[in-house]
C-alpha positions as CSV (number, residue, x, y, z in Angstrom):
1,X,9.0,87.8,192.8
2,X,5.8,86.5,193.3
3,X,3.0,88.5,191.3
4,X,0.0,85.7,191.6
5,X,-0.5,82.6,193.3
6,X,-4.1,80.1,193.1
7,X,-4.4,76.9,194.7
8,X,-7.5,74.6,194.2
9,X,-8.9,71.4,196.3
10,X,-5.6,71.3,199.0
11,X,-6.7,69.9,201.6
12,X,-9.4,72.3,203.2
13,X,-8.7,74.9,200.5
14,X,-11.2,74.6,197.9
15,X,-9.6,77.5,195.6
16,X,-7.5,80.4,197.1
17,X,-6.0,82.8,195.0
18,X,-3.2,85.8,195.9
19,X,-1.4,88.5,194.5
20,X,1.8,89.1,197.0
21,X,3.5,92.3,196.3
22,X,6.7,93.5,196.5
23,X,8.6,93.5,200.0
24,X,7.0,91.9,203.0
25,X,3.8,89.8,202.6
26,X,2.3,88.4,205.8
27,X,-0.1,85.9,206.3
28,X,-2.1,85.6,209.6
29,X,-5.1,83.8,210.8
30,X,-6.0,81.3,213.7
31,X,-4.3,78.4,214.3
32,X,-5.5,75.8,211.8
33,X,-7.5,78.1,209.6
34,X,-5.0,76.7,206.5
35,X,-2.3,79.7,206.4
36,X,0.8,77.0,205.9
37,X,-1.1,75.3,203.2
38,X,-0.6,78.2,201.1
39,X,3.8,77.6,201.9
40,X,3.1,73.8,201.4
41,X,1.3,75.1,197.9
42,X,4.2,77.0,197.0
43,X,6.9,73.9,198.2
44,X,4.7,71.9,195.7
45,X,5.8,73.8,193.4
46,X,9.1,74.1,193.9
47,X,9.6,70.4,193.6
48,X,8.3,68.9,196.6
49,X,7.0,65.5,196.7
50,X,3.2,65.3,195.7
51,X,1.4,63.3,197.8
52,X,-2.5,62.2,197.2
53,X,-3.4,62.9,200.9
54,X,-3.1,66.3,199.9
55,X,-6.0,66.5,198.0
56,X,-9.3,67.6,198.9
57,X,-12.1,65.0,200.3
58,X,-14.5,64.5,197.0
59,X,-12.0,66.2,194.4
60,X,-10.0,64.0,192.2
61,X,-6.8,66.4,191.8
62,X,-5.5,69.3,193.4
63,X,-3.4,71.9,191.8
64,X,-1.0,75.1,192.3
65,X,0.3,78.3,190.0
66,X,2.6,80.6,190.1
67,X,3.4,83.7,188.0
68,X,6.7,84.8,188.4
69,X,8.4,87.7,187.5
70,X,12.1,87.7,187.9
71,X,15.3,89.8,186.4
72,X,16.0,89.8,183.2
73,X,19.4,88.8,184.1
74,X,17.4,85.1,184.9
75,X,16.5,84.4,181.6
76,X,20.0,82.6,180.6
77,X,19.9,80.1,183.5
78,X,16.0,79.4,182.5
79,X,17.2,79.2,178.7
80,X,19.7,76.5,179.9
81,X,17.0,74.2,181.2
82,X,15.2,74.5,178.3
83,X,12.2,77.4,179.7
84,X,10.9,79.4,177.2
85,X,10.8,82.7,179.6
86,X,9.3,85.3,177.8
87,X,9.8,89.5,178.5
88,X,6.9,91.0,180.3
89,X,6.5,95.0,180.8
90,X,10.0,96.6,182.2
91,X,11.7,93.7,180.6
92,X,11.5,91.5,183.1
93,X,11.2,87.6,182.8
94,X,7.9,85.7,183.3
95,X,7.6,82.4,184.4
96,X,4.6,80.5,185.2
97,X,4.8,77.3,187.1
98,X,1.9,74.9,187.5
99,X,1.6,71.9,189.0
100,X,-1.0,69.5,189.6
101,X,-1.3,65.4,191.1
102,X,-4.8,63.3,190.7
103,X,-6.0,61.0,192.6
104,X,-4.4,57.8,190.9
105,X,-1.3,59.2,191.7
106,X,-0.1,60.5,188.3
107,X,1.1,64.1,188.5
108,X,2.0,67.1,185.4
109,X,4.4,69.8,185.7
110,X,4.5,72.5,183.2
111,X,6.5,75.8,182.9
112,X,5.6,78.5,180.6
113,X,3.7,75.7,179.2
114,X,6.1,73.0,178.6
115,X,6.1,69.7,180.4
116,X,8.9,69.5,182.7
117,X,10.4,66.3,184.9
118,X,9.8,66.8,188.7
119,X,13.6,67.1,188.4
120,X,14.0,70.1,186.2
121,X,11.2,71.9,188.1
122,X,13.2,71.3,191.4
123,X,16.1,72.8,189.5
124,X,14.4,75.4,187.7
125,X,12.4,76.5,191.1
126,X,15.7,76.8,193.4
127,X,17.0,80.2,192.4
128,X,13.7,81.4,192.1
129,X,12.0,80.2,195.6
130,X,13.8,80.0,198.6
131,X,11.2,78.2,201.5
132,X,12.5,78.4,205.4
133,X,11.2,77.0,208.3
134,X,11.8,75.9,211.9
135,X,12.1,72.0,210.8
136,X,14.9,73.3,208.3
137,X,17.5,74.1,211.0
138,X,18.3,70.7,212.1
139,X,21.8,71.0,209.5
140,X,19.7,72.8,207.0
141,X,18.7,76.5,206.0
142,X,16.5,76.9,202.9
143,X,16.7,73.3,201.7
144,X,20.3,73.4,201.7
145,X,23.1,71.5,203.8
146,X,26.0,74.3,205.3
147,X,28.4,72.8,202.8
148,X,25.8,74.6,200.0
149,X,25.2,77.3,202.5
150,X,29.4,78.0,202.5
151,X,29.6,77.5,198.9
152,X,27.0,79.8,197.6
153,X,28.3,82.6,199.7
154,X,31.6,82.2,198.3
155,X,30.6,82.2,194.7
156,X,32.3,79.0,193.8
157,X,29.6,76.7,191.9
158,X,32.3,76.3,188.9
159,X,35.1,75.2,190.9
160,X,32.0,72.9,193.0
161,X,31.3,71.5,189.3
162,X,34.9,70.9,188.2
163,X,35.7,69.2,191.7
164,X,32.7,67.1,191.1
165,X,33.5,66.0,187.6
166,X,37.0,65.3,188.2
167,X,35.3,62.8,190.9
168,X,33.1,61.3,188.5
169,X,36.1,60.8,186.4
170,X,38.3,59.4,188.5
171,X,35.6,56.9,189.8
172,X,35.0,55.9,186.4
173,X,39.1,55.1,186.1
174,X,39.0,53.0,189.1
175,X,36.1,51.0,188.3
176,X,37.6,50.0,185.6
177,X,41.0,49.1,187.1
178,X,39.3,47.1,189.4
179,X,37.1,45.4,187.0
180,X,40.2,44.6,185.3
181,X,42.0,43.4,188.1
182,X,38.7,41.3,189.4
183,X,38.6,38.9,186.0
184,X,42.5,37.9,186.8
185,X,42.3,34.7,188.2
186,X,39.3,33.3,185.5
187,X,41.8,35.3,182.8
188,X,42.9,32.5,181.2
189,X,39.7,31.4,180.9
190,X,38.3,34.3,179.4
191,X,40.5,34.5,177.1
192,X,40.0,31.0,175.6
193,X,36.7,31.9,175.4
194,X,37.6,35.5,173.8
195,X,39.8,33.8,171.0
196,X,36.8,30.6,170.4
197,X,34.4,33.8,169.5
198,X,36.5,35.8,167.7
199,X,38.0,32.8,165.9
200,X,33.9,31.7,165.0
201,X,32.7,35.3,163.8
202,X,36.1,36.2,162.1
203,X,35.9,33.4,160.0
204,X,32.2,33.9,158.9
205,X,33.4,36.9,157.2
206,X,30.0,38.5,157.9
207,X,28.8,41.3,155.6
208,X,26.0,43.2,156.4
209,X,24.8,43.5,152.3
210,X,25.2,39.8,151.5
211,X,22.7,38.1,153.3
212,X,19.4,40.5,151.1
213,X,21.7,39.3,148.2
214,X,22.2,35.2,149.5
215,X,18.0,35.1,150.0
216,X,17.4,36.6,146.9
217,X,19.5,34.2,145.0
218,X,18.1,31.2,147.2
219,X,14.8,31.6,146.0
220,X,16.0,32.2,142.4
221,X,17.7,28.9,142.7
222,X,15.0,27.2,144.3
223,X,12.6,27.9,141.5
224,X,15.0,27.9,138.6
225,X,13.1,25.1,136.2
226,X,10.0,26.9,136.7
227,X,11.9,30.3,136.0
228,X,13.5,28.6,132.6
229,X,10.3,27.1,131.6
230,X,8.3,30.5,131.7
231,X,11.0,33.2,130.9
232,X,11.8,30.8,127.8
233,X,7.8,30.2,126.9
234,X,7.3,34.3,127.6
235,X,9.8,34.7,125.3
236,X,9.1,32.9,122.3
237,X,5.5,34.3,122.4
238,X,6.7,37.5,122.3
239,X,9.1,37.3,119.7
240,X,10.4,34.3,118.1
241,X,7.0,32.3,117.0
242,X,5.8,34.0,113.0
243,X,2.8,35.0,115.4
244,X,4.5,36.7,118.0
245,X,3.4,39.5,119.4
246,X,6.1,41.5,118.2
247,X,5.2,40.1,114.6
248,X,1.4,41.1,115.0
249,X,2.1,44.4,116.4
250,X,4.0,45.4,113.2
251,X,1.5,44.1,110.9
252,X,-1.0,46.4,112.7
253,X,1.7,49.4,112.4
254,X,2.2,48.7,108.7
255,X,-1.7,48.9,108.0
256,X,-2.3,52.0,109.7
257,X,1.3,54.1,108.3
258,X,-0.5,55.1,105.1
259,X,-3.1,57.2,106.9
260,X,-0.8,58.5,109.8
261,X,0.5,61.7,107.7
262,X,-3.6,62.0,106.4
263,X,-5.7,61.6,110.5
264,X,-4.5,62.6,113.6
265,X,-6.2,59.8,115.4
266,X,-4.4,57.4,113.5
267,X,-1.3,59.0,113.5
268,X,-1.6,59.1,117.3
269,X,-2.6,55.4,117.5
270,X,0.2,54.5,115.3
271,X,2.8,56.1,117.7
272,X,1.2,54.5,120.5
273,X,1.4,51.0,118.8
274,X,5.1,51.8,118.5
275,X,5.9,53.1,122.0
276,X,4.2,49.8,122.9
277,X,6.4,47.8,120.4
278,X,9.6,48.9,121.9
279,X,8.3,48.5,125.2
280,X,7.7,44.8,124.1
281,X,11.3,44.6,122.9
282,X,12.1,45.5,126.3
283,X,10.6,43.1,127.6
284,X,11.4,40.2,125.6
285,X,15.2,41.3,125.9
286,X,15.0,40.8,129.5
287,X,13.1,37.6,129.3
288,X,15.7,36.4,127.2
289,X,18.8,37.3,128.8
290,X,16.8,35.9,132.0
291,X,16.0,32.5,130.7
292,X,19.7,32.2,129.7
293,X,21.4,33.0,132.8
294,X,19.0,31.0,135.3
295,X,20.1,27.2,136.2
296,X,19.3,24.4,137.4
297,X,22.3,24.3,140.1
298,X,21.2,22.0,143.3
299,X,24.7,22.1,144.5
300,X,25.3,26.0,144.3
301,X,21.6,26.2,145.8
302,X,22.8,23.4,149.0
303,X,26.0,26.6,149.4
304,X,24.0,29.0,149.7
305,X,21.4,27.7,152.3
306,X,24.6,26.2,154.2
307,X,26.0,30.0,154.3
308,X,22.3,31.3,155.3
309,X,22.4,28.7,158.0
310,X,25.9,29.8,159.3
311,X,25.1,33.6,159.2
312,X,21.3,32.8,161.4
313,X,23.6,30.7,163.7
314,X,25.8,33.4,164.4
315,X,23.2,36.5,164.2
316,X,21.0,34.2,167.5
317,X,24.1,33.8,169.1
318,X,25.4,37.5,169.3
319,X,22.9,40.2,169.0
320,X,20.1,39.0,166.7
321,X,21.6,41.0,163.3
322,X,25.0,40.3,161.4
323,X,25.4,44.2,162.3
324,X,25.3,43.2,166.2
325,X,27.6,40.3,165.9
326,X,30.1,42.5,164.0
327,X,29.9,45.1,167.4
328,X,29.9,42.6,169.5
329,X,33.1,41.3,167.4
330,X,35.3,44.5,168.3
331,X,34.4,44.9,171.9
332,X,35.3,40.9,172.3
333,X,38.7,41.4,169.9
334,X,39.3,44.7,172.3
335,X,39.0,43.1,175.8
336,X,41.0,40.0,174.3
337,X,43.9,42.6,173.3
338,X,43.8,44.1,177.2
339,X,43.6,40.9,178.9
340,X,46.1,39.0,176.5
341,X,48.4,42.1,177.3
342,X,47.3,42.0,180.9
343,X,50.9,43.9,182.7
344,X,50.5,46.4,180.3
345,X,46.6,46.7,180.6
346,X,47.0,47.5,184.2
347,X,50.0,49.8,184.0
348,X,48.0,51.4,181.6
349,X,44.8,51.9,183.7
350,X,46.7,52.6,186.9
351,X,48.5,55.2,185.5
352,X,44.9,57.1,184.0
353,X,43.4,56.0,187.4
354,X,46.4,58.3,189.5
355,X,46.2,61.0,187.2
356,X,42.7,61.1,187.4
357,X,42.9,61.3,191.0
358,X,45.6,63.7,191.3
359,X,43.3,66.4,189.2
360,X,40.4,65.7,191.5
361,X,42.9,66.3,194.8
362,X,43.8,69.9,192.9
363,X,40.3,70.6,192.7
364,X,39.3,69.4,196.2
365,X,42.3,71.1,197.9
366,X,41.7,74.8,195.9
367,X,38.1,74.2,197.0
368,X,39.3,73.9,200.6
369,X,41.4,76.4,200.5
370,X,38.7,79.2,199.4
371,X,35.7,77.8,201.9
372,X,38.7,78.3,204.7
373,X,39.3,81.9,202.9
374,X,35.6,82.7,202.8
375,X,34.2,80.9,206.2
376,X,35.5,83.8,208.6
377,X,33.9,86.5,206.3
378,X,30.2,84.2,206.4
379,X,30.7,83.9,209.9
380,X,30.9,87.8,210.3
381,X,28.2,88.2,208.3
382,X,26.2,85.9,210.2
383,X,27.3,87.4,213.4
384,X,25.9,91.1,212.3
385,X,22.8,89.5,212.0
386,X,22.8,87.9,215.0
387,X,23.5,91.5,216.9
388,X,21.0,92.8,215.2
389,X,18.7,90.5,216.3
390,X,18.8,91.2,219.6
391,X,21.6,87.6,220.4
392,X,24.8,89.8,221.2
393,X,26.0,86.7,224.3
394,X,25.7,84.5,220.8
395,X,28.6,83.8,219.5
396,X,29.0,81.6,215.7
397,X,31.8,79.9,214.1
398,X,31.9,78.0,211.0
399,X,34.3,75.1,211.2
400,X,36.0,73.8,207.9
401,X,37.2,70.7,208.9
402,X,37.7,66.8,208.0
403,X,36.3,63.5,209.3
404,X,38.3,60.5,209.2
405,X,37.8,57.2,206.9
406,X,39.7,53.7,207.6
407,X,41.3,52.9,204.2
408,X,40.5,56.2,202.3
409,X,42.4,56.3,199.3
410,X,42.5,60.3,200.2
411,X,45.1,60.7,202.7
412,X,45.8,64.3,204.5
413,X,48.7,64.9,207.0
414,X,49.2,61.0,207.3
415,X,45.2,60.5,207.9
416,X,43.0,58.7,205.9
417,X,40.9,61.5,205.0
418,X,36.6,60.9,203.9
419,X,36.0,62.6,200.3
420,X,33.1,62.8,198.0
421,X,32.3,64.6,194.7
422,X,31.8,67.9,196.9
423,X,35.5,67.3,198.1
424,X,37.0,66.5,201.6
425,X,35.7,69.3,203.8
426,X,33.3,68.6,207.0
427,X,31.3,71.7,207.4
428,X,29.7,72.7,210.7
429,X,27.9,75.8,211.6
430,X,28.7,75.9,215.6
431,X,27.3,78.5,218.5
432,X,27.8,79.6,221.5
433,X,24.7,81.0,223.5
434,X,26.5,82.8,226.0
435,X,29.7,84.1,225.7
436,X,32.6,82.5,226.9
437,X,31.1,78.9,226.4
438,X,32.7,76.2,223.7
439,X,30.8,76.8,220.4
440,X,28.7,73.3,219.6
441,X,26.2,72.2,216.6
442,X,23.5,74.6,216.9
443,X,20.9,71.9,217.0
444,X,22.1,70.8,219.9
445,X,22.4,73.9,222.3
446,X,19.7,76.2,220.4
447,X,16.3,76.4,221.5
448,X,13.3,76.9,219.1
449,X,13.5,80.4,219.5
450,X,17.3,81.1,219.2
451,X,17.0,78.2,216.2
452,X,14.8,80.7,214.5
453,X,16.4,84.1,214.6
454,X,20.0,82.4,213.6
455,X,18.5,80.5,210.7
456,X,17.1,84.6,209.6
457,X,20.9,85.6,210.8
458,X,22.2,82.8,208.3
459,X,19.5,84.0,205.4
460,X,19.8,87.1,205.8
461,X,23.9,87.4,205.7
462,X,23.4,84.7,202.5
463,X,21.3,86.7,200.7
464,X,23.3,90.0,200.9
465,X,26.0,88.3,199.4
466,X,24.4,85.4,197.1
467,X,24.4,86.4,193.5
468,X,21.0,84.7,193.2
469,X,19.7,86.4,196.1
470,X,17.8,89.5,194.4
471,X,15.9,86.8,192.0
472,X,14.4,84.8,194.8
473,X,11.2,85.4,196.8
474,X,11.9,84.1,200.8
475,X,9.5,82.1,202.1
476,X,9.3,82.0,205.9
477,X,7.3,79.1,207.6
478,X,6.9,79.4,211.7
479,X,10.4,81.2,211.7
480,X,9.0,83.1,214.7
481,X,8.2,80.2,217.0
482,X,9.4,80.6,220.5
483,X,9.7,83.8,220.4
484,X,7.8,87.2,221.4
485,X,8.1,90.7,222.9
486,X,11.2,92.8,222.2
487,X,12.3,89.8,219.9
488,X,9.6,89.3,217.5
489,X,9.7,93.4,217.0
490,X,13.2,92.5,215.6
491,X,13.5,89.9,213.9
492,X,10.2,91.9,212.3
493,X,12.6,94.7,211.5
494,X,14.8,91.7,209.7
495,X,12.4,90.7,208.0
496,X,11.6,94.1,206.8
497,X,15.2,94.8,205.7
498,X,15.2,91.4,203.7
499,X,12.3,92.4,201.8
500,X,13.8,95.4,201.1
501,X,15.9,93.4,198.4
502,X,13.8,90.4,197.9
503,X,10.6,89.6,198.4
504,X,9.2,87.9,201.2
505,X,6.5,85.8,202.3
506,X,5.9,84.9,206.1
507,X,3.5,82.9,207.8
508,X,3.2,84.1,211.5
509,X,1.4,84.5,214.3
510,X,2.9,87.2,216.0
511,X,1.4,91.3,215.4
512,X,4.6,92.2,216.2
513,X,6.0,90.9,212.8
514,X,2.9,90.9,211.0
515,X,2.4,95.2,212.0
516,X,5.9,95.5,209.5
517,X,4.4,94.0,206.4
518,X,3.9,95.6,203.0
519,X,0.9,93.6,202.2
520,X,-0.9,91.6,204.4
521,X,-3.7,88.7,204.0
522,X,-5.9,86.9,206.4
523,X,-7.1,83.6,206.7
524,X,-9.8,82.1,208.4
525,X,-11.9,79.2,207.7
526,X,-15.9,78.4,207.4
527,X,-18.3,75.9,207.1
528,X,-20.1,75.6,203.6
529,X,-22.1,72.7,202.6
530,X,-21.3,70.6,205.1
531,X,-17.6,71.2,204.5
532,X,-14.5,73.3,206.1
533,X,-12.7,75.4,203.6
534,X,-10.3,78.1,204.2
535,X,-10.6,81.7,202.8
536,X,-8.1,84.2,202.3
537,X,-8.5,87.9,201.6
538,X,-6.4,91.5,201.6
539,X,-6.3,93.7,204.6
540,X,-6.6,96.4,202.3
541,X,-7.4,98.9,204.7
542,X,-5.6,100.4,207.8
543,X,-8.4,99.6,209.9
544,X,-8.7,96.1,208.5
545,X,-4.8,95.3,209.8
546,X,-5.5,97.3,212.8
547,X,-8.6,94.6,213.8
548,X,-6.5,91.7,212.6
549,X,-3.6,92.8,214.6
550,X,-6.1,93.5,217.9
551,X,-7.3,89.7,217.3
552,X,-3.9,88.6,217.2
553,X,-3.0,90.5,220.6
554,X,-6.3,89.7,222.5
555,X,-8.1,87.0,220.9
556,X,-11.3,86.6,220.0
557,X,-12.7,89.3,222.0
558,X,-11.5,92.5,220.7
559,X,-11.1,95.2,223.5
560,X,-10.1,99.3,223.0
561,X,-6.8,98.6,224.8
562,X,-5.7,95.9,222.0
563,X,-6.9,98.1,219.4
564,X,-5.1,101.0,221.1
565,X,-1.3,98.5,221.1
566,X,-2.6,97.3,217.5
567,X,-2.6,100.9,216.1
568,X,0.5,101.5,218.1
569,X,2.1,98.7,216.8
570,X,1.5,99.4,213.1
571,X,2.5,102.8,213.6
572,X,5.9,102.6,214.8
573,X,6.6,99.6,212.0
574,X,5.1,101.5,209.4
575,X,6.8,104.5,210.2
576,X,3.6,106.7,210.1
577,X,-0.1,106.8,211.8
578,X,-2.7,104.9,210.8
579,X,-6.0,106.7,210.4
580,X,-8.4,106.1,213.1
581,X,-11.6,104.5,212.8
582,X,-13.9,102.9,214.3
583,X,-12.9,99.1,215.0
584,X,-15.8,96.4,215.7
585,X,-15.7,95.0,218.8
């Protein structure tokens, strides 16, 4: 749930902050005082698309956090998007989401911390948050389509993720069929032009380690008389003259042996002079051997710029380095094999292509076959609710059907059948308002009102079976629009009973619904410095509800007989009398 929630510069919110509390939270206030900002905060944050209209006139970014505290049994699925959710108290999992988007347009997400894609948040957020409102039943409850809706309350996402694979895989196969199939007529073409490149790199004989080697002996080459002439001259200067180096360094040894074994400073300089001398020998050993091996070879130095010149050729014309012409090289020498061996090719890739679909169809069809098995047990579900919510005359079916596609390569009972990486099944939620009558779409027979109770009906039977259900705090936007009375008492009562098991958070503007809440804030709005802002605060107090609830019944002017049907009100939803006081008229 829920435990803390602070927006900043949102419109006409300059910095609101909450604490919801378990059960049913309420927010009330007059129209336009900024109570669905706070639900427009919280779809912000559960992956919404940030907008800079949303920010506040003079600010240059808005923002949103939430602290969440879910089960501990959450912290896998977090740990597999990569959320570092630590315990809190009761061992409990805490997330904290915060969001924020500037002015220029650039946006941050972090979790816990830890910057997060727009993506990941939407991912992370959706078994955590679950936002419903009016414009959500037109095909959707919660965000999600009725083939999700169907699917979650049957408790198949694995089989939903192996039918979509085996899609994915089976797309890939006949992609490449027909990309194979689509070079046949310039085949012969290709394949000149295959066997010219292959023929060109293959006979370069490229090697990754000669061409360090080839420069290194080009520029030996290209300086070998001035390599001769010095190497030789070095030499003989340190060795072979009677005044070489070598020579003078031994004299200067001889004179100081005597005293070596006498002073220790010159038995130290006289092993220095010696390391040096054998360093010397080193050295005039290399310059030798050097000066020998090095010559003057113009036509091995004209081979070796000719090879240099073939391997830059051929390095420009496929990839830049002799490592991507050699890649380049095997993928050529393979699509020469396949289109050289072009019957077989395609037997081949047909063959992967109708196995690849014939997994996909076992994965579709057992996917069917449990949404048929599960629909009449959501649609019982959903009827309950609806009973309960004062629409017996409604009736609701869930129809698992198909929808036709000329040329389908997925054919059912002779039809050319529409499939996706979901699998084949159409999925309608239909009603009847009265009984009797043909079920149709809802959106098309339901009015605002009856639209709002049987999206509640739909939440409400979802949640008591999703597995995900118990983690997620409900958020309900204008769910009791068009409705009022007898009605708003019970879909109140609903709402109640959903909270029981999750939390909930409703904006409303009815005191019927708003009498049943466990913790209820107002919102109003004020002008400060030549500015609108909304405010927000706890009805802590009986009292405090009871006026809010009087406002709500009578408006502005607050008379005894509202306050009388206000206490009344919270009362009978509480379950127990508010203590009288005094109410401001």
């Amino acid at each position: 749930m829920i435990t803390y929630l602070t927006v900043r510069n949102l419109a006409i919110v300059e910095e609101l902050a909450i604490e919801p509390g378990p059960g049913l939270n309420v927010l009330t206030g007059e129209t336009g005082a900024g109570k669905s900002l706070l639900i427009d905060s919280l779809e912000f944050l559960r992956g919404a698309r940030g907008s800079t209209e949303m920010i506040r006139a003079g600010t240059d970014k808005m923002s949103a956090e939430a602290v969440f505290l879910l089960p501990a049994s959450s912290g896998p699925a977090l740990q597999a998007l990569s959320i570092d959710a630590g315990a809190a108290d009761g061992g409990e999992v805490e997330v904290i989401i915060r969001r924020e988007i500037a002015a220029n347009g650039r946006g941050r997400v972090l979790i816990n911390g830890s910057p997060l894609s727009v993506r990941e948040l939407s991912e992370a957020a959706d078994a955590i948050l679950e936002i419903h409102g009016q414009h959500d039943s037109h095909q959707r409850v919660a965000g999600q389509n009725y083939r999700e809706l169907l699917d979650e309350f049957a408790g198949v996402d694995d089989l939903v993720e192996s039918t979509r694979t085996a899609y994915r895989d089976w797309k890939a196969g006949a992609t490449a069929l027909q990309d194979l199939l689509g070079v046949q007529r310039d085949r012969a073409l290709r394949i000149d032009l295959l066997r010219y490149q292959i023929d060109e790199i293959s006979a370069a004989k490229l090697d990754p380690a000669e061409e360090p080697a080839l420069r290194a002996e080009k520029n030996l080459l290209a300086h070998a008389r001035e390599t001769i002439e010095a190497t030789a001259g070095a030499f003989q200067l340190l060795e072979e003259d009677e005044t070489s180096a070598l020579s003078q360094l031994a004299r200067a040894g001889h004179l100081l042996q005597p005293l070596a074994g006498q002073v220790a400073d010159v038995r130290q300089l006289a092993e220095e002079l010696q390391e040096i001398a054998y360093r010397l020998q080193d050295a005039a050993r290399a310059l030798g051997q050097l000066s020998e091996s090095v010559r003057h070879d113009p036509k091995r130095l004209e081979e070796v710029e000719d090879r240099l010149v073939t391997i830059d050729r051929l390095k420009k014309k496929y990839g830049g380095s002799v490592e991507a012409a050699l890649k380049h090289l095997a993928e050529i020498s393979d699509e020469h094999e396949r289109l050289a061996d072009f019957e077989t090719s395609v037997e081949k890739l047909q063959a992967a292509e109708q196995q690849r679909f014939d997994a996909y169809r076992s994965f579709a069809e057992s996917l069917s076959a449990k949404r048929k098995q599960t629909a009449p047990r959501f649609q019982s579900g959903i009827q309950k609710e609806l009973d309960d919510l004062a629409m017996e005359r409604t009736t609701v079916r869930i129809s698992v059907g198909t929808a036709g596609e000329s040329g389908s390569r997925f054919v059912l009972a002779d039809q050319p059948t529409a499939f996706g990486e979901e699998g084949f099944d159409r999925i309608e939620i239909l009603i009847a308002p009265n009984r009797g009558e043909e079920p149709k779409p809802m959106q098309r027979i339901a009015s605002g009102g009856e639209l709002s109770r049987i999206q509640l009906a739909i939440a409400a039977a979802l949640f008591k079976a999703s597995r995900r259900g118990a983690a997620a705090t409900l958020v309900f936007d204008e769910i009791d629009a068009g409705i009022g009375g007898r009605v708003a008492e019970v879909v109140g009562r609903k709402l109640q009973e959903l909270a029981a098991r999750n939390q909930a958070i409703c904006v409303t503007h009815l005191p019927q619904i708003a009498s049943f809440a466990t913790t209820h804030f107002q919102v109003w709005k004020e002008d400060a410095g030549g500015h609108t802002r909304a405010r927000i605060r706890k009805l802590e107090e009986p009292e405090q509800r009871v006026n809010e609830l009087a406002r709500m019944l009578g408006g502005a002017s607050i008379t005894a007989s509202a306050v009388t049907h206000a206490r009344q009100l919270l009362e009978s939803a509480q379950g127990k009398s508010a203590k009288k006081k005094p109410v401001r008229a």
